[in-house]
Structure formats: C-alpha cells, structure tokens
N, C-alpha and C positions, 0 to 999 in steps of 0.2 A: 203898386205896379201900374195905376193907371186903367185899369180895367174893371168892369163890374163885378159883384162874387155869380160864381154861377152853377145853379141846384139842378140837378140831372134827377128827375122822376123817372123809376124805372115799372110799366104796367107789363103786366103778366096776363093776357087773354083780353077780355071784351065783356069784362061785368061793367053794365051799366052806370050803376052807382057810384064806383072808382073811377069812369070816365069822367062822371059828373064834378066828383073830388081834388079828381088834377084837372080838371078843368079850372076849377077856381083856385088850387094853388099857380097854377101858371097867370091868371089873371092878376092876384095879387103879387106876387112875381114883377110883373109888367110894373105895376103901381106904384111899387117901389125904387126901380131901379136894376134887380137883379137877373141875371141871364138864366132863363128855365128854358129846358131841351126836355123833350119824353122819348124816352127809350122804348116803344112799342115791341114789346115781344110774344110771340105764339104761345097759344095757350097749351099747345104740345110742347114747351120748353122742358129741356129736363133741369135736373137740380146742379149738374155739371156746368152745364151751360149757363145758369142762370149766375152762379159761382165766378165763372171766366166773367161774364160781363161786368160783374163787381168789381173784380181784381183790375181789368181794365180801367175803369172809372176811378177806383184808387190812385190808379198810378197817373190819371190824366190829371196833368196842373190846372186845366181851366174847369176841372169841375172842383168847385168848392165844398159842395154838400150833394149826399147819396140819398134820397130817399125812396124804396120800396112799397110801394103800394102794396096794401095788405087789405082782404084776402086773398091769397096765391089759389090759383084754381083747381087746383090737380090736387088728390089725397099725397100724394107724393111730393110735391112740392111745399105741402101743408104740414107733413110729417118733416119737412127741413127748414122752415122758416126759422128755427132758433140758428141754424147752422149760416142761413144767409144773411140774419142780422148780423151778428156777431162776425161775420164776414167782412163789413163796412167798417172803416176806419174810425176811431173814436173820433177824429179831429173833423172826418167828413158826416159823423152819425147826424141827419139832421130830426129823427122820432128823438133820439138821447134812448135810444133802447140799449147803446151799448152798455156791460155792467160798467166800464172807466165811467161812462159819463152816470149813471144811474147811480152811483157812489158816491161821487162829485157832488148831485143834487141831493143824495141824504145827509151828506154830510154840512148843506149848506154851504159849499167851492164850486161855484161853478165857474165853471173856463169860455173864455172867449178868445177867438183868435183877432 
C-alpha cells in the first residue's frame, strides 16, 4: 500500500523505566523505517478505558502492531493485564502474548503478515 507498517506503544502512567524502554523502541522504530506513535495515558486509567483504546487501535488500518507497555501501574489495572492482552488482535499482537500467536510459536508456525 505504499506506506510504512506502523507500531502504536501504548504507556500507562510515568514509570521511569518504561519511558526509558519505549524510548528505544521508538528509536529503533525510526532506524528501520517504521511509524511509532505513543499513546501516553493517565495513570488513573481505568481498565475500561484502557480496553476502548485497544479496540480503537484494532480497528485503526494505519496501526499495524499494538504494543502495551507492561507494568500497568494501578493493582487494578495489574489484576486485568491478562484481559487487555488478549484484547489486542492476534495479527496486531507485537509481545506474540496472544495464545494464537504463542501456539503458533510452540508449534514451530509462525505467521507473518
């Protein structure tokens, strides 16, 4: 289609360390050619919300890969990280947390688009 693939990091609050981490995936990002945006969201996010933004980013064509910066900062948030994985689209999973794609790779099939 002419355009670069392009990976949406989504941060959850203002841990240092995770800023550090998408910092350098957006650098290497850059290095290669691909479109990285960061979704900066409150660390009073609730798990609804964090959800909607997902579902969002699914349904956007120009994001090709979802990735969730983990750890989510709230015990609440922390008690649904299974729910918000598994919320990201197998085709967009870019961790491969989803079980399609973690199947995939035990079975020795992995998928590329």
């Amino acid at each position: 289609n002419g355009r670069a693939p392009g990976l949406t990091v989504v941060l959850v609050g203002e841990n240092p360390a995770s800023k550090v981490y998408v910092g350098q995936k957006h650098k290497a990002c850059e290095e290669v050619g691909i479109t990285s945006t960061q979704l900066q969201l409150a660390s009073t996010t609730t798990v609804e919300e964090l959800l909607e933004q997902v579902d969002r980013l699914n349904a956007d064509d120009a994001c090709d890969g979802i990735l969730v910066q983990l750890p989510l900062p709230t015990p609440e948030l922390q008690a649904a990280e299974e729910q918000v994985l598994l919320r990201i689209r197998a085709d967009k999973d870019v961790d491969g947390f989803h079980p399609f794609n973690l199947g995939c790779l035990v079975a020795r099939a992995p998928r590329m688009r």
